[in-house]
C-alpha positions as CSV (number, residue, x, y, z in Angstrom):
1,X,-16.0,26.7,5.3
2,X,-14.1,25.2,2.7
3,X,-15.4,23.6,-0.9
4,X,-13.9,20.1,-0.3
5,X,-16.6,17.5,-0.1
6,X,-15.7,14.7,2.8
7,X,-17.0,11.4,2.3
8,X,-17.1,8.6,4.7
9,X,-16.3,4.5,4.2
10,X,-20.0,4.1,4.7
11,X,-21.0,6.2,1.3
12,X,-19.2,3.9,-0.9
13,X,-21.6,4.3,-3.9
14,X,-20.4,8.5,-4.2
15,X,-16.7,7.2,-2.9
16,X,-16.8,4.6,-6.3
17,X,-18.7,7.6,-8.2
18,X,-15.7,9.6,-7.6
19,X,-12.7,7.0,-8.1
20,X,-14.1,6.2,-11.7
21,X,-14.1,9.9,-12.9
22,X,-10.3,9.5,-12.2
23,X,-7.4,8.7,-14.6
24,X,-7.0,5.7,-12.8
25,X,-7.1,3.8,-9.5
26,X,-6.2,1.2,-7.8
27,X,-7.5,-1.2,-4.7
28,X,-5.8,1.0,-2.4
29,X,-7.8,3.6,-3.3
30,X,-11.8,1.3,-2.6
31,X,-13.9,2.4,0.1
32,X,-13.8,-1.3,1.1
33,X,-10.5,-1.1,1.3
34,X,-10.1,2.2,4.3
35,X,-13.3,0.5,6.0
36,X,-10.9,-2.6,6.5
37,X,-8.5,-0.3,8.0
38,X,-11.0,2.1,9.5
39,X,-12.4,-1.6,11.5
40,X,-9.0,-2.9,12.4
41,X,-8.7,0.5,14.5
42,X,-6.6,2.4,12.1
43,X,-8.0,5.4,11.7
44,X,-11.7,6.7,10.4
45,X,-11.5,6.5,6.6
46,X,-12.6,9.3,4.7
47,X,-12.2,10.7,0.7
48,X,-11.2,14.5,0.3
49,X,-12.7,15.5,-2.6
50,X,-12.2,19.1,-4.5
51,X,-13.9,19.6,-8.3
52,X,-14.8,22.4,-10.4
53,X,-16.5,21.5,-14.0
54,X,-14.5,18.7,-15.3
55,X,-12.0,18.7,-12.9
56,X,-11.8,16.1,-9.8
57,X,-9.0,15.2,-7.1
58,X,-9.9,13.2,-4.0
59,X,-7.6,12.3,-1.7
60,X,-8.4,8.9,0.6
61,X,-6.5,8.8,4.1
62,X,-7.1,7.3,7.7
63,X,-8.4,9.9,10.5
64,X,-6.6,9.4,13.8
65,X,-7.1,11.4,17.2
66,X,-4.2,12.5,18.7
67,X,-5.0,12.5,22.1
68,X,-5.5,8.6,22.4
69,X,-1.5,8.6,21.8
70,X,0.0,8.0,25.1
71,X,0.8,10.8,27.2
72,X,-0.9,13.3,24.7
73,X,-4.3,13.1,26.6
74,X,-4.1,16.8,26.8
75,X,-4.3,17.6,23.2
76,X,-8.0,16.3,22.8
77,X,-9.8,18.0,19.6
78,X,-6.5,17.2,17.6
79,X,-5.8,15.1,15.0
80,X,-3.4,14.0,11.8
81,X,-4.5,11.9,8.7
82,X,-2.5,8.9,7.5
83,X,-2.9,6.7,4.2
84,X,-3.8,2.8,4.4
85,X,-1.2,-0.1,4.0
86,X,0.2,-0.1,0.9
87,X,0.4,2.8,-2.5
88,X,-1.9,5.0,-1.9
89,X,-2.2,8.8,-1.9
90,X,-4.0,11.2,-4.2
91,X,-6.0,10.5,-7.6
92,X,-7.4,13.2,-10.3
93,X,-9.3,13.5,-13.4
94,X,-7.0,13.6,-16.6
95,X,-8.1,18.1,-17.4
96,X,-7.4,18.3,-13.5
97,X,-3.8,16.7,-13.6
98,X,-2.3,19.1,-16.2
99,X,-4.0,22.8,-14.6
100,X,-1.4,24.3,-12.5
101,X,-4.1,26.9,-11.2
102,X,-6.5,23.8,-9.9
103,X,-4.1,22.1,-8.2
104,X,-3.1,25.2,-6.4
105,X,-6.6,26.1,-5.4
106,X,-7.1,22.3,-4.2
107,X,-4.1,22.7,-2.1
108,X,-5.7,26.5,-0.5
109,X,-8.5,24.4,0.2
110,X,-6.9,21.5,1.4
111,X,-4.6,23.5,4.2
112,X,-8.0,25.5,5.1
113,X,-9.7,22.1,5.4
114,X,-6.8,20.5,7.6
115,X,-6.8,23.3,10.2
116,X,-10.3,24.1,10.1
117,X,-10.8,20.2,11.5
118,X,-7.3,20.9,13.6
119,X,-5.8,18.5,11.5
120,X,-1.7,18.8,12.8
121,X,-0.1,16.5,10.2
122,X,-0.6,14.3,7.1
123,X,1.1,11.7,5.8
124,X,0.5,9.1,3.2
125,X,2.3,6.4,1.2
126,X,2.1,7.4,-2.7
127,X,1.7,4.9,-5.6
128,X,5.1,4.4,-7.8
129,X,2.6,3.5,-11.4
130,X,0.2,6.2,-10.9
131,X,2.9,8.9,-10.1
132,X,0.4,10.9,-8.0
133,X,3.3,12.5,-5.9
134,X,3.0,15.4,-8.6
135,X,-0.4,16.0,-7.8
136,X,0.9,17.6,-4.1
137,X,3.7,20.0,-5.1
138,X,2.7,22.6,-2.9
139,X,1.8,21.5,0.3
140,X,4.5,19.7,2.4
141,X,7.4,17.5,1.0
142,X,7.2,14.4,-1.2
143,X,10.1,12.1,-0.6
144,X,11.7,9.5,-2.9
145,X,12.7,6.4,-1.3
146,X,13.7,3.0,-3.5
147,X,12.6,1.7,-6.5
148,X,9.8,-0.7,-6.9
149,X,9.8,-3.5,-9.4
150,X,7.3,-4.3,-12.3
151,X,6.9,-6.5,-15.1
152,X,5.6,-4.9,-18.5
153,X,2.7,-7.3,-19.4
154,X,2.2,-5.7,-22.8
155,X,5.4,-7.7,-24.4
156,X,5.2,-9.9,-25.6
157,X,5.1,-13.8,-22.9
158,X,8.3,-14.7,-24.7
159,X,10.4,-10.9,-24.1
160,X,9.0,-11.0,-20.8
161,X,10.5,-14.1,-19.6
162,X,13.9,-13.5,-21.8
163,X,14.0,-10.3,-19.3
164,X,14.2,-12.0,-16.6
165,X,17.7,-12.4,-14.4
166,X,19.5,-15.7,-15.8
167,X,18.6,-17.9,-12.3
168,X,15.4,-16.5,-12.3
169,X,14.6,-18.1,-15.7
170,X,16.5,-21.4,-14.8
171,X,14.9,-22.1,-11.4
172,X,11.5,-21.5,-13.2
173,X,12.2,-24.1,-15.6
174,X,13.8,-26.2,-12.9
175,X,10.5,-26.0,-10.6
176,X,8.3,-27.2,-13.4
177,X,10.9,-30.1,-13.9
178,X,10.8,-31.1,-10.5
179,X,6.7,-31.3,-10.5
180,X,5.7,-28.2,-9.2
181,X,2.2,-26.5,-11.0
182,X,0.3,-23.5,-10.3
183,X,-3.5,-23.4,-9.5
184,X,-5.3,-20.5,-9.6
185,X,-7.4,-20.9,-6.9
186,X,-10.4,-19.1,-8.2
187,X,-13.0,-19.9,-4.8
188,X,-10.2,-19.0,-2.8
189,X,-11.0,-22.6,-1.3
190,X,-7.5,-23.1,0.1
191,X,-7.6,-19.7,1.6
192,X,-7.4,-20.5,5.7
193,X,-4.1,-22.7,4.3
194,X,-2.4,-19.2,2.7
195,X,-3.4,-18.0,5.8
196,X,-1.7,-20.4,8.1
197,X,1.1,-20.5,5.7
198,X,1.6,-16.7,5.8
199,X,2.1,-16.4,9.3
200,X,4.7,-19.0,10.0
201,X,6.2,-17.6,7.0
202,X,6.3,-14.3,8.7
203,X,7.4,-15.5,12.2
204,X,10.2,-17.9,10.1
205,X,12.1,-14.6,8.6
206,X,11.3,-12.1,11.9
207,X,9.0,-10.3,10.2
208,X,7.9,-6.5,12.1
209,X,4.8,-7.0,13.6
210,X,3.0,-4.7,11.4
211,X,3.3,-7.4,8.9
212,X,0.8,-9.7,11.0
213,X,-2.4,-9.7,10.2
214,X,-5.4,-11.5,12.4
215,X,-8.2,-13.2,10.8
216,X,-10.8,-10.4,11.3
217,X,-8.4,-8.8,8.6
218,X,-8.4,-12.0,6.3
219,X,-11.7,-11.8,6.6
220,X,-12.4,-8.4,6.0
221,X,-9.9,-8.5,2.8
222,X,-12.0,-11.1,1.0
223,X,-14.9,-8.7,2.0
224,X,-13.7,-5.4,0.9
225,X,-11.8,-6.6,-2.9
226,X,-14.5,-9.6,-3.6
227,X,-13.6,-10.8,-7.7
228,X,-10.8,-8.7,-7.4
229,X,-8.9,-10.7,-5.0
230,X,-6.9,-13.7,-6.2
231,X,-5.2,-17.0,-4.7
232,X,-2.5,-18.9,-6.8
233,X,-1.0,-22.2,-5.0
234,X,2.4,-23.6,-6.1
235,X,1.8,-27.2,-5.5
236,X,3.9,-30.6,-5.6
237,X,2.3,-33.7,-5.2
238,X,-1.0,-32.0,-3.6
239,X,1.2,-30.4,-1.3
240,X,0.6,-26.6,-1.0
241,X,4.4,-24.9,-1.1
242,X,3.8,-21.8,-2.1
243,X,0.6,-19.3,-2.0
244,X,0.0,-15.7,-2.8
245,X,-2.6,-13.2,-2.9
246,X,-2.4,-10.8,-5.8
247,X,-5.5,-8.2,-6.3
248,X,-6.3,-7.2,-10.4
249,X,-7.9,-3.4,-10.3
250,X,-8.4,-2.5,-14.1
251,X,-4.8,-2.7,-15.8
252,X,-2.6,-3.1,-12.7
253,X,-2.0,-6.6,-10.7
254,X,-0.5,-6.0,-7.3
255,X,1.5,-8.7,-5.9
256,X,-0.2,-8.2,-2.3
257,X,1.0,-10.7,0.4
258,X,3.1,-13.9,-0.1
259,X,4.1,-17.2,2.0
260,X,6.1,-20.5,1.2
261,X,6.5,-23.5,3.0
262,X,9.9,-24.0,5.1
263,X,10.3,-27.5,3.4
264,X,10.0,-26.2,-0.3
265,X,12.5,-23.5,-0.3
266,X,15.0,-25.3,-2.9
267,X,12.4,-25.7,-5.9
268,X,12.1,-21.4,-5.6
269,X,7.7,-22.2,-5.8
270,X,7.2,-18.3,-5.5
271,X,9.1,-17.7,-8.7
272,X,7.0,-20.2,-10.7
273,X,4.0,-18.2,-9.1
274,X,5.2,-14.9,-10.2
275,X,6.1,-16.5,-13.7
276,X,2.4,-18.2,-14.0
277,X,0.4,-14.7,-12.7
278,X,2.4,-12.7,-15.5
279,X,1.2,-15.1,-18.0
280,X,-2.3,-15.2,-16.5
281,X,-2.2,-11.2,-16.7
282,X,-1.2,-11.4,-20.4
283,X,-3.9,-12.9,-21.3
284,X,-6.0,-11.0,-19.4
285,X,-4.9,-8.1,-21.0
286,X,-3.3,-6.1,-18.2
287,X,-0.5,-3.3,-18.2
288,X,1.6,-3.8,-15.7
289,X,2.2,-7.2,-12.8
290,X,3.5,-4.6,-10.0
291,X,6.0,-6.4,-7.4
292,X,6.6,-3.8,-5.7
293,X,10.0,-3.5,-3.3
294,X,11.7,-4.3,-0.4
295,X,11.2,-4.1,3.2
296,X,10.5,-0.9,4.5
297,X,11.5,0.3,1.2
298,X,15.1,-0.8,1.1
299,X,17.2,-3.2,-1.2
300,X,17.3,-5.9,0.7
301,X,16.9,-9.3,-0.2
302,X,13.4,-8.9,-1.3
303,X,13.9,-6.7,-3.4
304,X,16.7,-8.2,-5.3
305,X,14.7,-11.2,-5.1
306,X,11.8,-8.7,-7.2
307,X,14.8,-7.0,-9.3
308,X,15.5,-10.0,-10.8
309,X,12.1,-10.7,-12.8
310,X,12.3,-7.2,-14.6
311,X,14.9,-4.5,-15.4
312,X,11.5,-1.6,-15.0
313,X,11.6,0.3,-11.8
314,X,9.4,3.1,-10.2
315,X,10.7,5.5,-7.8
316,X,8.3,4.9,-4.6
317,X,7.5,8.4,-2.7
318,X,5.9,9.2,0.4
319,X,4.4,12.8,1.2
320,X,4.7,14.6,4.7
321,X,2.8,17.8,5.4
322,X,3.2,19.4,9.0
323,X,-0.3,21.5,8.9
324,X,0.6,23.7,12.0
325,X,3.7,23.2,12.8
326,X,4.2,25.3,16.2
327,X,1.0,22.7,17.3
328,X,3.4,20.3,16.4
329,X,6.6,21.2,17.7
330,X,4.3,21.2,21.2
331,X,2.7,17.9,20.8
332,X,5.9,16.2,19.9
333,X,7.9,18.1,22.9
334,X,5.0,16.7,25.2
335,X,5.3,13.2,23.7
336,X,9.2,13.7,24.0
337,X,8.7,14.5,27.7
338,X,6.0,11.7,28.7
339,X,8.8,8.8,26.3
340,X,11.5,10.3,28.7
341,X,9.8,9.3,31.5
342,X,8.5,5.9,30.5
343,X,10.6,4.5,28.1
344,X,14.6,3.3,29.1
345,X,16.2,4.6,25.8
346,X,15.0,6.9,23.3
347,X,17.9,7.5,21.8
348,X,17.8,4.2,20.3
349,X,14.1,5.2,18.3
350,X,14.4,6.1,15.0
351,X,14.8,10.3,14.9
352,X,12.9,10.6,11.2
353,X,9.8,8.9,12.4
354,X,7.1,10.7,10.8
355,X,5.0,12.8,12.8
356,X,7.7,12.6,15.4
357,X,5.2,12.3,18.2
358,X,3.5,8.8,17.0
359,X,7.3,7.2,17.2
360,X,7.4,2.9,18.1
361,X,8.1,3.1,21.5
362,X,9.3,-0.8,21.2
C-alpha cells in the first residue's frame, strides 16, 4: 500500500481542506468543478494527495476505465487518469514546492499508486500562472505547447490600456462611441441568452464538438462555481451582442467561455467586455485577467485576437506519463487492430494522440 490519500468529488469539505493549504489554486482545481465532469461522464474525479509535516501536493484528475473504449473490452480492470477541461494539473504547499527530496518521494508513491490501481497512463492539462509543470519532473514528460495571454491587473488602469495593440485600444473607444455598455450581470439573469448565444456562436465559426456544451452542463457550472461565476453582457440598445462567462478564484480571473452575436461583429462588443472585466478586476484587487490562448493551443486567430490586449505570455504545458508502458504498447496495438477493422482511414488520425489508444475515431 502506498501513503497517498485518495479523495473522491463527494468529500469536498477534506478536498477544499486540502486546496487551501496550497500556494494557490484555481476553479479548475474545486471539487465542484471534477463532479461536473465526473456527471457529464468524463471520468470519476478524485484528488491524489501525498504530505509529510508541512508539506502537501495533491493532484486532481478524471478516472476512466479502459475497457469501455471500443474494441478494448478485454482489458477490463484497467484504467488511465486524465485532467478536466481547462489548466489544471498539480498544486503544493509553498515548503513542499522547493524540497527536491519530497517531490521525489511523492513521485515513488505516485508510480506505486498508479500501478497498484493498474492505472496505464496519465495525462493532464497544466496551468500556465501557477507553473505546476515543475512540480512533475520525474515522472513522465511535460510538454510546452503556445503561449497563453494575460493582462497584469496590478498597473496601473491607465498602463494597462496604453499596453494594449493600437486597434485594440481604438475599437474599444469606438464601441463605446457607437452605444455599446457593459452590464455585469451579477443574478446571472440573462444566463439561458449566453447560453443560446454561445452555441450558435460555436456552430457559426465550426467549432470541434468538444466545445459544445448541453444544458445539464450550464447547469451544473452555475452549481459547481456559485459567487465565483460571472456574466458580463455587451449591450446596444437592450440588445444583448456580446456575453461572457469569466470565473474570479482568489487573485486570478479566467476568461472561461465567450459568444457574440452574428449581427454585432463590426462594433468588436467582446473587446469592450475584456476592457470592462480588467477594470472590474482592478478594483477588485486581483493579479492577473488570464485570456488564455488559441484553439487547441495554436496561434490562430484567437489568439492573436488575445495577443493583442497584453504583451505578458505564459508558456502552456501538458504532462504525459505512460505508467506501464508494455500494458500499453498492447492496449494500443489491440485498439490499432479493432480501428483497422472498423474505421476507413487511419492514417488520416492524428499519430501524437495522447494515450494512443483513446484516438477520435471521427
Amino acid at each position: 500500500m502506498t501513503d497517498l490519500r485518495v479523495l473522491s468529488t463527494g468529500q469536498d469539505y477534506l478536498w477544499m481542506d486540502v486546496l487551501e493549504q496550497t500556494t494557490g489554486y484555481d476553479f479548475y482545481h474545486l471539487p465542484g468543478y471534477h463532479e461536473l465532469h465526473e456527471k457529464q461522464g468524463e471520468g470519476a474525479g478524485v484528488m491524489l494527495v501525498y504530505a509529510e509535516d508541512d508539506k502537501i501536493i495533491a493532484l486532481p484528475l478524471l478516472v476512466r476505465d479502459v475497457s469501455s473504449i471500443p474494441g478494448l473490452g478485454a482489458f477490463r480492470g484497467y484504467y488511465d487518469a486524465t485532467s478536466v477541461y481547462g489548466y489544471a494539473g498539480p498544486i503544493a504547499s509553498r515548503p513542499a514546492r522547493t524540497d527536491s527530496a519530497f517531490l521525489a518521494r511523492f513521485h515513488h508513491q505516485l508510480q506505486a499508486f498508479a500501478i497498484e490501481r493498474q492505472w496505464v497512463s496519465i495525462f493532464s492539462r497544466l496551468h500556465p500562472l501557477l507553473n505546476n509543470h515543475l512540480l512533475l519532473t520525474g515522472n513522465g514528460e511535460t510538454i510546452g505547447l503556445s503561449d497563453t495571454i494575460s493582462i497584469d491587473l496590478t498597473l496601473p488602469p491607465a498602463e494597462q490600456f496604453a499596453r494594449y495593440r493600437k486597434s485594440h485600444r481604438y475599437e474599444v473607444r469606438r464601441a463605446r462611441r457607437e452605444g455599446l455598455t457593459v452590464l455585469h450581470d451579477h443574478a446571472r439573469s440573462a444566463y439561458g441568452e449566453f447560453i443560446r448565444l454561445y452555441t450558435d456562436t460555436m456552430r457559426r465559426v465550426h467549432a470541434a464538438e468538444h466545445y459544445f456544451f448541453d444544458q445539464a452542463y450550464f447547469d451544473g457550472l452555475q452549481a459547481a462555481l456559485g459567487a465565483r461565476l460571472h456574466l458580463f453582457l455587451a449591450v446596444k440598445e437592450g440588445d444583448i451582442c456580446a456575453a461572457s462567462l469569466f470565473v474570479h478564484t482568489h487573485d486570478i480571473i479566467q476568461y472561461h467561455l465567450s459568444a457574440s452575436a452574428e449581427g454585432c461583429m463590426q462594433w468588436a462588443p467582446s473587446k469592450l467586455i475584456i476592457d470592462h472585466v480588467r477594470q472590474w478586476g482592478s478594483e477588485m484587487g486581483a493579479r492577473w485577467l488570464h485570456l488564455g490562448g488559441g484553439v487547441g493551443s495554436s496561434e490562430d486567430d484567437l489568439f492573436r485576437f488575445k495577443k493583442g490586449f497584453s504583451p505578458d505570455h505564459h508558456r502552456f504545458y501538458i504532462w504525459k506519463w505512460i505508467v506501464q508502458p508494455e500494458i500499453y504498447d498492447t492496449i494500443t496495438e489491440a485498439r490499432y487492430r479493432w480501428l483497422n477493422d472498423h474505421t476507413p482511414d487511419l492514417s488520416a488520425h492524428s499519430s501524437s494522440f495522447f494515450p494512443a489508444y483513446r484516438i477520435e475515431t471521427s
